[in-house]
N, C-alpha and C positions, 0 to 999 in steps of 0.2 A: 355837428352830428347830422346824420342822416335824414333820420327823422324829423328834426328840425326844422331842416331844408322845405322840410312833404309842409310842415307845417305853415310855413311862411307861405307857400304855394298853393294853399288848400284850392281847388275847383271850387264852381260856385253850387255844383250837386252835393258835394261834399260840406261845404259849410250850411247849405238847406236842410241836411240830415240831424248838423248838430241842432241849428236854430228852431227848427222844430220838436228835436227834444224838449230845449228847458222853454219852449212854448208850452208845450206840457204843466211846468213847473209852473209858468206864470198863471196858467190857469187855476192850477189847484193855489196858488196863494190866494189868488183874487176871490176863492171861493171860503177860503178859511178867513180870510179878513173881513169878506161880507157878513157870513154866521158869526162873526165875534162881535162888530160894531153895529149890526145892523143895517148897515150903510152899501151902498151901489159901489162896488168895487172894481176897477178893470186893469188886467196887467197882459202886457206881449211885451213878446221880444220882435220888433219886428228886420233886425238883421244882427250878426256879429262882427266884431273888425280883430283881426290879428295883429297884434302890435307890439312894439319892441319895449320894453320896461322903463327904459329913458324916456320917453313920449308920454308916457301917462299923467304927468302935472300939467303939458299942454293942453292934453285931451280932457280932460276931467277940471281942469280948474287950478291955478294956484291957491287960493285962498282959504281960512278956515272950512272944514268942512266937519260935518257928524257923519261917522263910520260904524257901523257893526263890523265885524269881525269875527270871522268860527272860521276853525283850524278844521282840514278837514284829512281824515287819515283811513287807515288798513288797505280796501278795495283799492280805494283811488288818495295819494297825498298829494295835497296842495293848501292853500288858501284862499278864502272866501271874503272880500268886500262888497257890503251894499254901504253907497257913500252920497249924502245927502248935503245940496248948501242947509246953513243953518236954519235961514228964513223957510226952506222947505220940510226941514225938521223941524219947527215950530209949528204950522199948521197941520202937518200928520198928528202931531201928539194932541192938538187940542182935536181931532176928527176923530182919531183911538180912544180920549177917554170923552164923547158924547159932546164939545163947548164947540160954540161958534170960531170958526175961523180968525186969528189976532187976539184968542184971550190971553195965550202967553207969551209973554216977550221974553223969557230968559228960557233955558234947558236947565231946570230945577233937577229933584231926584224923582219925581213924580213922570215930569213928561219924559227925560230920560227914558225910565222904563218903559215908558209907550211906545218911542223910536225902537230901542232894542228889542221891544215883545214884534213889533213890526218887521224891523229886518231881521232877527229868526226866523220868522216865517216864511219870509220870501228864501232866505237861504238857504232852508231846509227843505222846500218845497223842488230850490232846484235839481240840489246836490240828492235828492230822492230820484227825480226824474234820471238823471245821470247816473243813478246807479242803476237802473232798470236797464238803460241805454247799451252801459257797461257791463249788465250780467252780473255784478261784485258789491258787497256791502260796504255800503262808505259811513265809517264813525265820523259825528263832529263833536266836537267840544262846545259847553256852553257859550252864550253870544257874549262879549263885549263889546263895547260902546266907548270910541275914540274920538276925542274933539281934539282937534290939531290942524297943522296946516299937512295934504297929503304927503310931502315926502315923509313927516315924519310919522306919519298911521301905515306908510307902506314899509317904514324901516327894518321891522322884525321878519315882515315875510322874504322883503330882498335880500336881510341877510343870510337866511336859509338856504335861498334859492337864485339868488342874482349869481352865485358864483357858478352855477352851471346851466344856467336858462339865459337867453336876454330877450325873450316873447313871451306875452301873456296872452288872454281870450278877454276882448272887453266886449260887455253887452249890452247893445243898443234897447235897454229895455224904456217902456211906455207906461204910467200908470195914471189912472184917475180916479179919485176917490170922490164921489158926489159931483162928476163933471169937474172936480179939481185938476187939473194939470200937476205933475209933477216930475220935478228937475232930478233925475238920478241917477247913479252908475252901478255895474251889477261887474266887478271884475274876480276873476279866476286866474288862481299864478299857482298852475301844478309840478310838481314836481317833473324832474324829466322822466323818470320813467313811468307815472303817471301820464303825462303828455304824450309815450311812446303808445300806452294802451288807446288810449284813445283814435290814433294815427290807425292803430291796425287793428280796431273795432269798425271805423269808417272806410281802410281798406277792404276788410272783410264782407262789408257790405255792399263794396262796387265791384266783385269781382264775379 
């Protein structure tokens, strides 16, 4: 498809336009997770990469990882992962609920929840930004929270849409929580016609 094409091709003004959107986003999360924990919070994005859906287990990691997930629909359809290794889901959750860094060594039901009360926020914060972006109200679905190896946390979204897409948006996002470092992926698999808006909301703004 056409568009597809624009997609894989994006200019680097073009992808500046997107990448400063859900910079947007990263901010207002950084700023809802500092008022929630009290804690020094910091999130950017500071580039995106366009990538084919094949490539994602290289890019991201084989191994076990913990995934939030929310389905994102009306304005804009797609799917939303923020996807963490374990060992960095393990120290988010004891930072979310107030304990020193190592107090938990498994993903209980407890720290669970603190991952997924986490990556809602950041997900929502983006898929907000993006719809201001896009002018259109984007519904999501509550978070779930997937521990798997990725192909099989991306399985439901590529069945959806692998049969007519083979590019997603993966974000090079950054965060730190207390000078914490942390290791994460922020990926988007929109629907094609979803993906078309977006093309010519960014055409619309270079012309």
């Amino acid at each position: 498809m056409e568009y597809e094409k624009y997609l894989k091709n994006l200019d680097e003004f073009a992808k500046s336009a997107l990448v400063e959107t859900f910079n947007i986003g990263a901010s207002r999360a950084a700023d809802t997770l500092s008022r929630m924990t009290g804690l020094t919070v910091n999130v950017t994005v500071p580039g995106m990469e366009i990538t084919s859906i094949k490539n994602l287990p290289e890019k991201v990691g084989e191994d076990v990882k913990a995934a939030v997930y929310i389905q994102l629909s009306k304005g804009f359809s797609g799917h939303a992962f923020f996807i963490m290794d374990l060992n960095n889901a393990l120290t988010m959750s004891d930072l979310m609920m107030g304990m020193p860094p190592g107090s938990t060594t498994e993903l209980d039901e407890m720290a669970k929840s603190a991952v997924m009360e986490a990556g809602n926020i950041l997900i929502s914060s983006f898929a907000n930004a993006l719809s201001e972006f896009l002018g259109t109200e984007i519904e999501q679905t509550p978070p779930n929270l997937v521990i798997d190896f990725l192909p099989a946390i991306l399985d439901l979204a590529l069945a959806d849409i692998g049969q007519y897409c083979d590019y997603t948006l993966l974000l090079k996002t950054q965060m730190k929580i207390e000078g914490i470092e942390f290791k994460e992926h922020f990926i988007i698999l929109p629907h094609p016609s979803s993906m078309k808006k977006i093309i010519d909301t960014l055409l619309g703004g270079l012309v």
